[in-house]
TILONU-536632 format. One record per residue: chain; x, y, z of N, C-alpha, C, CB in turn. Coordinates in nm, 3 decimals. Glycine has a CB too. Layout:
<atoms>
(atom 'A' (X Y Z) (X Y Z) (X Y Z) (X Y Z))
...
</atoms>
This chain:
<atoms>
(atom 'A' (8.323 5.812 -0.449) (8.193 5.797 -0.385) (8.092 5.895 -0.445) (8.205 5.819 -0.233))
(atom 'A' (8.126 6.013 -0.486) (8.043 6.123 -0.533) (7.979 6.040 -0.687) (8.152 6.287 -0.558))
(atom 'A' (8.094 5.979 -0.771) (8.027 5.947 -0.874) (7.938 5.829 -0.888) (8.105 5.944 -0.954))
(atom 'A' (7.963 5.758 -0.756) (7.845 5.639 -0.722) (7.733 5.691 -0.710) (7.856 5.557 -0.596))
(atom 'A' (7.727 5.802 -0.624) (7.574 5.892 -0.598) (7.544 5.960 -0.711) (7.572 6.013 -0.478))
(atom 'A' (7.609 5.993 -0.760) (7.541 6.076 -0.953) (7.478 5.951 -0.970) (7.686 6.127 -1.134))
(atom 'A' (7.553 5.878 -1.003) (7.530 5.754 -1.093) (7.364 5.689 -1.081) (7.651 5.629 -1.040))
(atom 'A' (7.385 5.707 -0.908) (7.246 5.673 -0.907) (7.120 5.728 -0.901) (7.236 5.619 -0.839))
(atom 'A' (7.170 5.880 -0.835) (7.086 5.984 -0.908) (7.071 5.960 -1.063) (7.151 6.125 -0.886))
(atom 'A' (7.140 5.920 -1.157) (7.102 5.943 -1.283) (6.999 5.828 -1.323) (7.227 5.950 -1.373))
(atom 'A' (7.024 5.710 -1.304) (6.953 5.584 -1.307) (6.871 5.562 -1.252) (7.000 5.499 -1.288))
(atom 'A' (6.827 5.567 -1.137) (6.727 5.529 -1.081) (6.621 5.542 -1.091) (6.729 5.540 -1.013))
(atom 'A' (6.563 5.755 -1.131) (6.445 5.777 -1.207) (6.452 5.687 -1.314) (6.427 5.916 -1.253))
(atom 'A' (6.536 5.707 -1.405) (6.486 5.622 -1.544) (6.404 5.447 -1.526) (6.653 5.595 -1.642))
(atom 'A' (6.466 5.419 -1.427) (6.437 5.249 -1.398) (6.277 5.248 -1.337) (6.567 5.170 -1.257))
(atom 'A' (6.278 5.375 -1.228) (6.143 5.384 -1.182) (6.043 5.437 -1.297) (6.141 5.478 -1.058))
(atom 'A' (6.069 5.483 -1.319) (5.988 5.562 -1.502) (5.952 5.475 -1.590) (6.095 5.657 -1.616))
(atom 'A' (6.055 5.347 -1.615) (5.991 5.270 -1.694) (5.929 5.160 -1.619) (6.072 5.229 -1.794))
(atom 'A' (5.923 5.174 -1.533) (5.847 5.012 -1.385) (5.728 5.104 -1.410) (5.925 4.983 -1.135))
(atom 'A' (5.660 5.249 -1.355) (5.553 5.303 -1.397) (5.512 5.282 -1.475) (5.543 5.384 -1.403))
(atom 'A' (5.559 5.268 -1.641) (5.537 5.297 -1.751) (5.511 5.158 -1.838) (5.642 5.384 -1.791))
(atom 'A' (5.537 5.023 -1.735) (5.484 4.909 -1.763) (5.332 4.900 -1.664) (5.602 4.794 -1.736))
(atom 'A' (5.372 4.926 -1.558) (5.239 4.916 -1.448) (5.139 4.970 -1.523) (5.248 5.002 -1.297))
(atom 'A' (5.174 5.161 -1.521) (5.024 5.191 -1.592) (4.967 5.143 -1.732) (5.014 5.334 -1.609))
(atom 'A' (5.090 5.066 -1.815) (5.010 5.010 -1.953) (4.920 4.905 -1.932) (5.103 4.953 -2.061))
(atom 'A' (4.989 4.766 -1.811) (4.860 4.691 -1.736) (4.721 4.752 -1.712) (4.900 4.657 -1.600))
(atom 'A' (4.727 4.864 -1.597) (4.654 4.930 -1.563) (4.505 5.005 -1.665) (4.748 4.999 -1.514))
(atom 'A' (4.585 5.010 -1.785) (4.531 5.101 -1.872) (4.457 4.954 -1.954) (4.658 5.221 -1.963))
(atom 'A' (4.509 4.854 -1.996) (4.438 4.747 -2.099) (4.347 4.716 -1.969) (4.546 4.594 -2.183))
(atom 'A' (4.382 4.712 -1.851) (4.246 4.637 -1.757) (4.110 4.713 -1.748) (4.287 4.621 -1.591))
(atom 'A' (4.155 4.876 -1.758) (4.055 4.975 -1.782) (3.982 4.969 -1.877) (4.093 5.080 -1.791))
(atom 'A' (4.064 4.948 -1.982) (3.997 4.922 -2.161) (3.920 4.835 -2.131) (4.096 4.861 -2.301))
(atom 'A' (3.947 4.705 -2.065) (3.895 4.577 -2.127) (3.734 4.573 -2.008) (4.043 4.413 -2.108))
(atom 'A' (3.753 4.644 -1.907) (3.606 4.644 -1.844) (3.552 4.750 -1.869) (3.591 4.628 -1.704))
(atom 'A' (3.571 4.848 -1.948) (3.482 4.972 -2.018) (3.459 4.896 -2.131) (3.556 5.134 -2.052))
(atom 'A' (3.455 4.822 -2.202) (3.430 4.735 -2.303) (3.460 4.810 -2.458) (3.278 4.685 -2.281))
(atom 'A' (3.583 4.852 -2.386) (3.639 4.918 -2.539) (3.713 4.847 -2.601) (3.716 5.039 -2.542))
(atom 'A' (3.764 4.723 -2.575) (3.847 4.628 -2.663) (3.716 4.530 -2.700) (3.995 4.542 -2.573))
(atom 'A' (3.716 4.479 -2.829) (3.610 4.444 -2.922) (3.630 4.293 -2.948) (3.616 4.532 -3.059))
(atom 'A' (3.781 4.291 -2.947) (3.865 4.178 -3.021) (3.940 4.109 -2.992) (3.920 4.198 -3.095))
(atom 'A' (3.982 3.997 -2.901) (4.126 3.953 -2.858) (4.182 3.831 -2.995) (4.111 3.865 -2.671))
(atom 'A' (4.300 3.827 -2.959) (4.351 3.736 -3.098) (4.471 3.667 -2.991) (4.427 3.850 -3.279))
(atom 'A' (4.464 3.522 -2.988) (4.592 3.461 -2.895) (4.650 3.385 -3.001) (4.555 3.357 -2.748))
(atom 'A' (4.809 3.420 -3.027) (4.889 3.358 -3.120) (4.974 3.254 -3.043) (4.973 3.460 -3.198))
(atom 'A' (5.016 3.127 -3.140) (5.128 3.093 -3.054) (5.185 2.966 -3.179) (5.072 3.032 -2.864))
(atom 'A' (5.285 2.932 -3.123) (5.419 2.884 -3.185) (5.427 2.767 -3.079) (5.562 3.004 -3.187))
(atom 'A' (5.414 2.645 -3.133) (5.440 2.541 -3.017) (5.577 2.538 -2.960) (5.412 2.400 -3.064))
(atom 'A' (5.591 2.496 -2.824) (5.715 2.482 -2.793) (5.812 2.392 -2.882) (5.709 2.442 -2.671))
(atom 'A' (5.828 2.281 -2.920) (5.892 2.130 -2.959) (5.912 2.244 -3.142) (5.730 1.921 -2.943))
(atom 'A' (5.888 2.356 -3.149) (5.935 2.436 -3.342) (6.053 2.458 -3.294) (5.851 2.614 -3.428))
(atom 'A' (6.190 2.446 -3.361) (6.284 2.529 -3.352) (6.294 2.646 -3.456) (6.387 2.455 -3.350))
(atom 'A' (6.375 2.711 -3.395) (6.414 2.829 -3.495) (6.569 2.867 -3.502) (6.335 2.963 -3.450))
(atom 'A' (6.583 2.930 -3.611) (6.755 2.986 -3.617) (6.745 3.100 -3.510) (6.819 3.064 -3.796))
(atom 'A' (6.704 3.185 -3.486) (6.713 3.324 -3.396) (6.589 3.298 -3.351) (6.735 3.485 -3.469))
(atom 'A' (6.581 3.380 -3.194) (6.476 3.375 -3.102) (6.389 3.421 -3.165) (6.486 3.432 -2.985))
(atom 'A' (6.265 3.387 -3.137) (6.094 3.456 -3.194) (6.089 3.581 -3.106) (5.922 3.339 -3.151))
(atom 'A' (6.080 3.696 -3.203) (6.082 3.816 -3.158) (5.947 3.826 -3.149) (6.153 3.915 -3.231))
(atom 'A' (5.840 3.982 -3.118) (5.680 3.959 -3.124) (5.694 4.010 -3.274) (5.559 4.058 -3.001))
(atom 'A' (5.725 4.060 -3.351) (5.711 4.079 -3.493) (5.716 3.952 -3.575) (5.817 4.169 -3.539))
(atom 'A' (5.831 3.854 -3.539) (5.872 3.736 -3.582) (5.706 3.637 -3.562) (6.023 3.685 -3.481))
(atom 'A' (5.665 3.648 -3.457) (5.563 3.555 -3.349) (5.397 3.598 -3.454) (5.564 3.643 -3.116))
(atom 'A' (5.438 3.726 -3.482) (5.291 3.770 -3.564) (5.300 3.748 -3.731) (5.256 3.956 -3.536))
(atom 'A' (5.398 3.720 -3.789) (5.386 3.645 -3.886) (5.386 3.466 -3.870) (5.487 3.697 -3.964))
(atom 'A' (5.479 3.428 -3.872) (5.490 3.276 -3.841) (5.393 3.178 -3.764) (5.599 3.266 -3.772))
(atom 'A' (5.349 3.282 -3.667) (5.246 3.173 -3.539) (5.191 3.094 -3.625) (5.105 3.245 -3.433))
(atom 'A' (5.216 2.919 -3.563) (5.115 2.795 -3.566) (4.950 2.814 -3.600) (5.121 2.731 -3.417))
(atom 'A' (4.933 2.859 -3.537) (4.755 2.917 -3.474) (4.726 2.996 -3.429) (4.684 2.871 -3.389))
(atom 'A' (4.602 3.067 -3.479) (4.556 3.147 -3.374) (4.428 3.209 -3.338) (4.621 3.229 -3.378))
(atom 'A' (4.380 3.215 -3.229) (4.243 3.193 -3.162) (4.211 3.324 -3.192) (4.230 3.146 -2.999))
(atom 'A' (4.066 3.349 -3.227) (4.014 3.513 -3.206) (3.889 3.467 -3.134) (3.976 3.625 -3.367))
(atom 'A' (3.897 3.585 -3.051) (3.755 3.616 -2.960) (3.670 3.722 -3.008) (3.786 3.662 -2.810))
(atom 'A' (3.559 3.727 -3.021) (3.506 3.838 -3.078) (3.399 3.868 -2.961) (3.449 3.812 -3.234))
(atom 'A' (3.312 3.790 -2.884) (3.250 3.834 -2.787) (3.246 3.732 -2.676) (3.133 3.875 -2.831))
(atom 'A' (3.243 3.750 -2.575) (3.212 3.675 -2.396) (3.330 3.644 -2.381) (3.106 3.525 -2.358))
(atom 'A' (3.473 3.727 -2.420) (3.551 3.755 -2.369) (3.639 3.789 -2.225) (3.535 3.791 -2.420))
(atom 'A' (3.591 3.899 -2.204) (3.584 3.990 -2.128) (3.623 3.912 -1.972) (3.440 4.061 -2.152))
(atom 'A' (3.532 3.783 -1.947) (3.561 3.746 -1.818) (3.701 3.650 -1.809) (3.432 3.673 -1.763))
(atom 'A' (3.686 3.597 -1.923) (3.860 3.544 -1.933) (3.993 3.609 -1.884) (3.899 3.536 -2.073))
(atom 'A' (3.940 3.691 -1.978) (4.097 3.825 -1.983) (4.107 3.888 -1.855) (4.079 3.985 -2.106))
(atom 'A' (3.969 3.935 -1.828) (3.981 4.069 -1.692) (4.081 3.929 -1.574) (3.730 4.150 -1.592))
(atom 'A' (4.009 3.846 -1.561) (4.103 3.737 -1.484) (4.209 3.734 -1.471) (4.106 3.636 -1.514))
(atom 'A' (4.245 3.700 -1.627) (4.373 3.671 -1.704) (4.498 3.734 -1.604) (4.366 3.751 -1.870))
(atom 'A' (4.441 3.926 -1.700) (4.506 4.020 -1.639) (4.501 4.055 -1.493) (4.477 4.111 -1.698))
(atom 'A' (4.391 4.000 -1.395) (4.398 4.081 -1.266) (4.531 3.971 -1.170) (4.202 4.090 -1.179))
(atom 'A' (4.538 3.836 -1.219) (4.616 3.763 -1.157) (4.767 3.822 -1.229) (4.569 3.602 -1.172))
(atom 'A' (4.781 3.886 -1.310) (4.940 3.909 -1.414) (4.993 4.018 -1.324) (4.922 3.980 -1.616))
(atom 'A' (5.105 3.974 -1.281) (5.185 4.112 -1.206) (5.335 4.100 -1.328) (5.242 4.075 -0.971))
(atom 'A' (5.363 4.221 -1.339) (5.498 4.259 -1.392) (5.580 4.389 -1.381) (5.487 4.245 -1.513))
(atom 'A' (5.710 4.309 -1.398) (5.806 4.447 -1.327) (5.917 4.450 -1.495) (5.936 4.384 -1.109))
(atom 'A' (5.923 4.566 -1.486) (6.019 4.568 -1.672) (6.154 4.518 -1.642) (6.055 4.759 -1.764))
(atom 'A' (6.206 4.486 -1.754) (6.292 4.397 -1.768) (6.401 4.435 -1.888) (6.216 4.275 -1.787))
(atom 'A' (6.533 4.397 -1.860) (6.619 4.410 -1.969) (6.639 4.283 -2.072) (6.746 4.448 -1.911))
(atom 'A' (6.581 4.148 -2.061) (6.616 4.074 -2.099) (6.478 3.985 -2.225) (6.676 4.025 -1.976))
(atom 'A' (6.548 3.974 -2.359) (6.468 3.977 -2.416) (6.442 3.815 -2.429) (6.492 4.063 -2.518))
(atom 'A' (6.370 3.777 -2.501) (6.357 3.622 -2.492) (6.285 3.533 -2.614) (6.272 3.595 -2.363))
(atom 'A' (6.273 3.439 -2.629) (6.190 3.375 -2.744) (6.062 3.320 -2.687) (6.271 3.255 -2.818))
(atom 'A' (5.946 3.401 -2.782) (5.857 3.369 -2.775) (5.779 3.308 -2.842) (5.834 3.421 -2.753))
(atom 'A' (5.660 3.231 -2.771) (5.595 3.157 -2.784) (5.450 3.187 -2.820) (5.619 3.102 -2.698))
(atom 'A' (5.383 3.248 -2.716) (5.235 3.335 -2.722) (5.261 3.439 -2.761) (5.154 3.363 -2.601))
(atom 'A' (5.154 3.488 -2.806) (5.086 3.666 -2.781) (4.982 3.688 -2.786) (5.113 3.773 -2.862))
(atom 'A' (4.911 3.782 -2.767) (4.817 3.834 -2.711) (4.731 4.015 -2.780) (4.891 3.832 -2.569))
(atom 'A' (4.678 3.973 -2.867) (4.648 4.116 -2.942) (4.550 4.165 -2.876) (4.608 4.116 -3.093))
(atom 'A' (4.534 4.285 -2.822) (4.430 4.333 -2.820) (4.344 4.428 -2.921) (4.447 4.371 -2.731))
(atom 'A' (4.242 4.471 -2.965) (4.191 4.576 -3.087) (4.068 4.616 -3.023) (4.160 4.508 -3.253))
(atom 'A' (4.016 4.735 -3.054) (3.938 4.813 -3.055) (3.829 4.836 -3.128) (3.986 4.878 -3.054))
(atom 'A' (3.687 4.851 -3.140) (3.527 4.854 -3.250) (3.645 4.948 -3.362) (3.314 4.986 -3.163))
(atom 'A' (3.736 4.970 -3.417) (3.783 5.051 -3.534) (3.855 4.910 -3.610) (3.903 5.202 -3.486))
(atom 'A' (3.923 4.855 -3.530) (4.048 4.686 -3.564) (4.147 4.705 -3.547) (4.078 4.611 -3.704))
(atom 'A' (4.125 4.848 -3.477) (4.281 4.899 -3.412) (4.358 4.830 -3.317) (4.273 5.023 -3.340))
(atom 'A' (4.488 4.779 -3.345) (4.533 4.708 -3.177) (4.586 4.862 -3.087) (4.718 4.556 -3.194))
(atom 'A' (4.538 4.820 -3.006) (4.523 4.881 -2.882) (4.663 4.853 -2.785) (4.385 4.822 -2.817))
(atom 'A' (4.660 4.741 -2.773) (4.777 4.630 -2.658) (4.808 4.514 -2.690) (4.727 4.588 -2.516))
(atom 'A' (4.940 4.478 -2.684) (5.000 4.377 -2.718) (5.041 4.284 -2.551) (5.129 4.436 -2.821))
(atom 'A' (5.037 4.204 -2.580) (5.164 4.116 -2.481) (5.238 4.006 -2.556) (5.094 4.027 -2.339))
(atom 'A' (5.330 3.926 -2.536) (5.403 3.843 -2.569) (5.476 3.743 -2.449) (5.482 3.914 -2.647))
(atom 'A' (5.510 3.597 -2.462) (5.533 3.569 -2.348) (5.582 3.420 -2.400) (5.411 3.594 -2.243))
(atom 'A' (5.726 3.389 -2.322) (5.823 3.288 -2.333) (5.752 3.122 -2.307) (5.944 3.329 -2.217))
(atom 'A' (5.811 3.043 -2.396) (5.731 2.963 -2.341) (5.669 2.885 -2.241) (5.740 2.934 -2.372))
(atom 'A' (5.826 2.935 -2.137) (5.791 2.928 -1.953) (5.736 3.026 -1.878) (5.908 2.913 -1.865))
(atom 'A' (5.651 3.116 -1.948) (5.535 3.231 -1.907) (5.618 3.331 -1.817) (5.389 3.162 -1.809))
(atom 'A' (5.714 3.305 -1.845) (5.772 3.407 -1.716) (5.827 3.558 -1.830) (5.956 3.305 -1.600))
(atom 'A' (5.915 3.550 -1.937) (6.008 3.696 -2.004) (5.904 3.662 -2.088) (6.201 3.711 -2.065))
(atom 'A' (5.870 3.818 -2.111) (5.805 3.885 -2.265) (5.785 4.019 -2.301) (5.673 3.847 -2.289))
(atom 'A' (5.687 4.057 -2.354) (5.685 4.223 -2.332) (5.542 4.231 -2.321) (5.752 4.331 -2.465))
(atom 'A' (5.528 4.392 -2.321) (5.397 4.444 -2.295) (5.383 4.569 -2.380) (5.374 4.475 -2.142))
(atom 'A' (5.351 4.581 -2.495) (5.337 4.720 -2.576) (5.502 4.745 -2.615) (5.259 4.867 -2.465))
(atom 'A' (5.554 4.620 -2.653) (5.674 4.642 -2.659) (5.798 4.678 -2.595) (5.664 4.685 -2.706))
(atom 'A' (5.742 4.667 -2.491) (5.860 4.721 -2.342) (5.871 4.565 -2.283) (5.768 4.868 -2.179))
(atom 'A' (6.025 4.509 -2.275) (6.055 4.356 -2.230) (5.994 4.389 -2.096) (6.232 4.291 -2.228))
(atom 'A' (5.945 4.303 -2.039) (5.883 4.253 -1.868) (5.889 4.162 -1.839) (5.764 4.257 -1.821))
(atom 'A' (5.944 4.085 -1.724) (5.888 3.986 -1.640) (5.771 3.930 -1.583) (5.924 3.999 -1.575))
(atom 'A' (5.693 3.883 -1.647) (5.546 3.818 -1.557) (5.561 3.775 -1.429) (5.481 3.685 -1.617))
(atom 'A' (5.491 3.801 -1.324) (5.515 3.706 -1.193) (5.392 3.611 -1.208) (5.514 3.795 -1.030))
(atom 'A' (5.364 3.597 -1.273) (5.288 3.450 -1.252) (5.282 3.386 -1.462) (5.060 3.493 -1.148))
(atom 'A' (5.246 3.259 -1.422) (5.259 3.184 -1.530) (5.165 3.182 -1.613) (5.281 3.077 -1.505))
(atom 'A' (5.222 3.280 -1.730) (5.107 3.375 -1.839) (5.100 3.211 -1.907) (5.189 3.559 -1.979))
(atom 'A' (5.171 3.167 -1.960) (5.151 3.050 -2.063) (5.119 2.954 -2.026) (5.241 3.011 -2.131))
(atom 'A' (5.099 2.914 -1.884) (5.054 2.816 -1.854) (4.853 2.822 -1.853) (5.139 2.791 -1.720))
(atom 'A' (4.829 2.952 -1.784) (4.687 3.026 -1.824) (4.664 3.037 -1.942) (4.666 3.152 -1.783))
(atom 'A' (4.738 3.079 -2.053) (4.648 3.091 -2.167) (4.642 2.915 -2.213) (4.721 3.213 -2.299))
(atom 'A' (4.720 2.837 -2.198) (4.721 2.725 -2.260) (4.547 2.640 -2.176) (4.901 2.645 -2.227))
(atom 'A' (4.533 2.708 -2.051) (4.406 2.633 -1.983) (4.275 2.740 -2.086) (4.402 2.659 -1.753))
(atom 'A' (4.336 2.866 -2.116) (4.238 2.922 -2.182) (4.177 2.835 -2.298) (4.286 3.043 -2.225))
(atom 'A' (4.300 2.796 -2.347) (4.276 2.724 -2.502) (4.197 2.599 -2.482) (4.426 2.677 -2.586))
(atom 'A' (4.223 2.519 -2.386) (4.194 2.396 -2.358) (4.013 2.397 -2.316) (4.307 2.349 -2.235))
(atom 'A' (4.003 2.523 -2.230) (3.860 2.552 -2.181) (3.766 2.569 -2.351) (3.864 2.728 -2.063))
(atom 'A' (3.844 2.590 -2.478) (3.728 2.587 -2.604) (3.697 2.496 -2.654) (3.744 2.646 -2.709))
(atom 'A' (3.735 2.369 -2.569) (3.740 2.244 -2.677) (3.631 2.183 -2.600) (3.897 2.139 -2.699))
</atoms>
């Protein structure tokens, strides 16, 4: 019983540390993006119906992507949306993706990443796997649809 209670003494900060450490990166691109320090969004994606030999990693997803949309200005009300409806809790489980989501800065610096499965639910966020609670890919796909 003693080593059940270490155990979870040992784990539990770490799990809460990185649930913070996804929250405040949300927290922090929503800050960016209504101080109007992100300049640039770029939405990549890979249709569902492509196969591949190994899952689309976000490195894999930023060479290969199908298409991809850049925003350069009247942004801002999309995304802040985007993001204020996106809840996520971190995650161990990695997945194949479909979208992503660059963010960059007046330098062309990326700033923030996301990535996201093609059932909007597993992806990451600055490179840390997360769970979306709501349906990232189904929103960006109405994003895409709203330019035509």
């Amino acid at each position: 019983m003693r080593a059940f209670w270490f155990a979870v003494a040992l784990f539990v900060p770490t799990y809460m540390c990185g649930q913070n450490a996804a929250q405040n990166s949300m927290a922090e691109l929503k800050s960016l993006l209504k101080a109007g320090a992100i300049t640039r969004v770029e939405i990549l994606r890979i249709p569902d119906d492509v196969t591949t030999r190994t899952s689309v990693t976000p490195e894999a997803l930023r060479s290969i992507a199908s298409y991809k949309v850049i925003f350069c200005e009247g942004f801002e009300p999309t995304f802040s949306a985007l993001l204020s409806e996106t809840s996520l809790k971190r995650s161990s489980q990695r997945s194949d993706l479909r979208w992503g989501i660059l963010f960059y800065d007046a330098s062309g610096r990326e700033i923030c990443s996301m990535f996201v499965d093609r059932f909007g639910e597993n992806g990451y966020l600055k490179e840390e796997p997360v769970v979306f609670g709501s349906n990232l890919a189904k929103r960006l796909r109405q994003i895409i649809r709203e330019l035509r």
